[in-house]
C-alpha positions in Angstrom: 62.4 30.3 197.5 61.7 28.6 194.3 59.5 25.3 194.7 59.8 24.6 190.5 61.4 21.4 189.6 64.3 22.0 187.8 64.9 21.0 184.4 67.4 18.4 183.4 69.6 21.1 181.6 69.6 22.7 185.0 70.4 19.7 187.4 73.3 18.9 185.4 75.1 22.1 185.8 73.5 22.5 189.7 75.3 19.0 189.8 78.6 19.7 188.5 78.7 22.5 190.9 77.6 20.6 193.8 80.0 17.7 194.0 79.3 14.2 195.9 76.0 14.3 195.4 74.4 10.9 192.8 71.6 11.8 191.3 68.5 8.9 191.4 68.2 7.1 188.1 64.4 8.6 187.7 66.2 11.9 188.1 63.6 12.9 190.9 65.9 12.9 194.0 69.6 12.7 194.8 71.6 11.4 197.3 75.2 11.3 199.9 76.6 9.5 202.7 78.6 11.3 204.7 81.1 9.1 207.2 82.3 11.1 210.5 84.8 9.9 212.8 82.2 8.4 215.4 78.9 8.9 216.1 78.9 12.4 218.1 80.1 14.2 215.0 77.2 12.5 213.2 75.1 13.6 215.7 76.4 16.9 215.6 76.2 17.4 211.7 72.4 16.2 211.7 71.7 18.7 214.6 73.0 21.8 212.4 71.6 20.8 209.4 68.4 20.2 211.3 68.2 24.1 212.4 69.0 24.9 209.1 66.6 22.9 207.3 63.3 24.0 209.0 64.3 27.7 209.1 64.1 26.7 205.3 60.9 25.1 205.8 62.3 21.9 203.5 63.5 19.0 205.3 65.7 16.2 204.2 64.6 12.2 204.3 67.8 10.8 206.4 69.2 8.1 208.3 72.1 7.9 210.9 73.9 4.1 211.9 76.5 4.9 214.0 79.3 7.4 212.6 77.3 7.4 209.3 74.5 9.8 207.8 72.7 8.6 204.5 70.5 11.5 202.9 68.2 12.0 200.1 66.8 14.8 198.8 63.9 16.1 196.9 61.2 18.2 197.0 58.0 16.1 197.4 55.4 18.6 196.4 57.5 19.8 193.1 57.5 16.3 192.2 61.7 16.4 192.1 64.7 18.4 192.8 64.4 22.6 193.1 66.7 25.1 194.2 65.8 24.1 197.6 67.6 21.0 197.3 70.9 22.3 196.2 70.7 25.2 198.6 70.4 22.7 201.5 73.2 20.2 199.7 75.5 22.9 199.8 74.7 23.9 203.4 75.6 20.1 204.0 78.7 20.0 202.0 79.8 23.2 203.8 79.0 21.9 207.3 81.2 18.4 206.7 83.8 20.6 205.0 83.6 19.4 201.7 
């Protein structure tokens, strides 16, 4: 899997396809929330994407309050967003059914 930043050409259109995702003002990093009906589907969503993300060996910087998970993504040692990130935003997007 591709660890090369993407260039800006690129994470528009990656972006467009995505859907719910912001992308950080710098441009290095985007971000969601995603808001579950109480906390053990939270829990639940964080514990799939979990499996997911180290069989992909790129893990995401989260939080979890209650029935709500903040993420952000990047890729640190590309310096920004790569195909990892989408790949792994999608996973997301697919596993809260959005």
């Amino acid at each position: 899997m591709a660890r090369e930043k993407l260039e800006p050409a690129e994470l528009k259109r990656a972006l467009e396809e995505l859907g719910g995702w912001t992308l950080a003002a710098d441009g290095l990093s985007m971000s969601r929330s995603f808001v579950f009906k109480n906390f053990s589907e939270a829990f639940a969503f964080m514990t799939r994407v979990a499996l997911v993300a180290e069989k992909m060996d790129h893990h995401p910087d989260w939080s979890n309050v209650y029935k709500t998970v903040d993420v952000k993504l990047n890729t640190h040692d590309a310096g920004g967003l790569t195909e990892l990130d989408f790949k792994l935003a999608k996973r997301m997007n697919s596993y809260f059914g959005s």
